[in-house]
C-alpha positions in Angstrom: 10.5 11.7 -3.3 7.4 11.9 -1.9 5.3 10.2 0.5 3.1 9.0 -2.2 5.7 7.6 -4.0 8.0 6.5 -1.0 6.3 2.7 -1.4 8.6 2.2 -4.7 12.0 1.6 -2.6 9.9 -1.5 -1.0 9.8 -4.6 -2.6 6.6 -5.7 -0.9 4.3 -4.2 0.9 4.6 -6.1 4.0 8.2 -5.5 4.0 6.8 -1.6 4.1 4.7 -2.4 6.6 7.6 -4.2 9.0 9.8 -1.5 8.3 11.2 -0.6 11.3 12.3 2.5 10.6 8.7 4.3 10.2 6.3 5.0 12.7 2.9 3.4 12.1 1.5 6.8 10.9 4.5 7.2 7.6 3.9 3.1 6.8 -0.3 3.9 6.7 0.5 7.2 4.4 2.9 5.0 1.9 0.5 2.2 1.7 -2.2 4.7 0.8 0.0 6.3 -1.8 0.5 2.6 -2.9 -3.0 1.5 -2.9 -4.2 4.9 -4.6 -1.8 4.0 -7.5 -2.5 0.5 -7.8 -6.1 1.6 -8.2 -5.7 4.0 -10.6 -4.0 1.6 -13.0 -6.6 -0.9 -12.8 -9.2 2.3 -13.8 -6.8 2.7 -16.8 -6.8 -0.8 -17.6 -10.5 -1.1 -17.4 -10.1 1.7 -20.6 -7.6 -0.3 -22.0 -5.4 2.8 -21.4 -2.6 0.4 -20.0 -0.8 -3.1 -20.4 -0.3 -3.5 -16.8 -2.0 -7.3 -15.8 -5.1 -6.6 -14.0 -4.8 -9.8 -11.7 -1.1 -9.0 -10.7 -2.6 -5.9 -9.5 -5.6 -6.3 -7.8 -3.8 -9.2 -6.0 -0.9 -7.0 -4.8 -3.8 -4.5 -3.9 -5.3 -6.5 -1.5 -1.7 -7.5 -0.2 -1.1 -3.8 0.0 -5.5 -3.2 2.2 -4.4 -6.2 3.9 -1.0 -4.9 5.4 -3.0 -1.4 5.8 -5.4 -3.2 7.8 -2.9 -4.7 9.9 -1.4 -1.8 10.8 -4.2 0.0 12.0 -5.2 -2.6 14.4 -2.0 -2.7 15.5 -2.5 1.3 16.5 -5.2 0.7 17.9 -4.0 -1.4 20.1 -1.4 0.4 20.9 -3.6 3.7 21.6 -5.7 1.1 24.4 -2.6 0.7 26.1 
């Protein structure tokens, strides 16, 4: 496995995102990986080229920006210290 496709052992993305067992940097490059394939299948969708439901995934996009968000704050934060 990769780190692109690390995410797919998580059930959520905030559960990636309070994974312990990452530093901030490995939880940022998952997410990515996550957030760069859920945004590929809703370009495929847009071309009917998929069945995945485009409201599932643009919701569990923003779930997936929100926890990226998140994090970086928090290593921000933790770079002021």
């Amino acid at each position: 496995m990769n780190a692109k496709t690390d995410y797919e052992r998580y059930i959520t993305p905030e559960t990636l995102a309070t994974d312990q067992s990452l530093p901030i940097e490995q939880k940022l490059e998952r997410l990515e990986g996550w957030a760069e394939d859920l945004n590929a299948g809703l370009r495929a969708s847009g071309e009917s080229m998929t069945s995945i439901d485009p409201g599932f995934t643009s919701a569990l996009l923003q779930r997936v920006l929100a926890c990226m968000e998140q994090l970086r704050e928090a290593q921000g934060q933790d770079a002021d210290r």
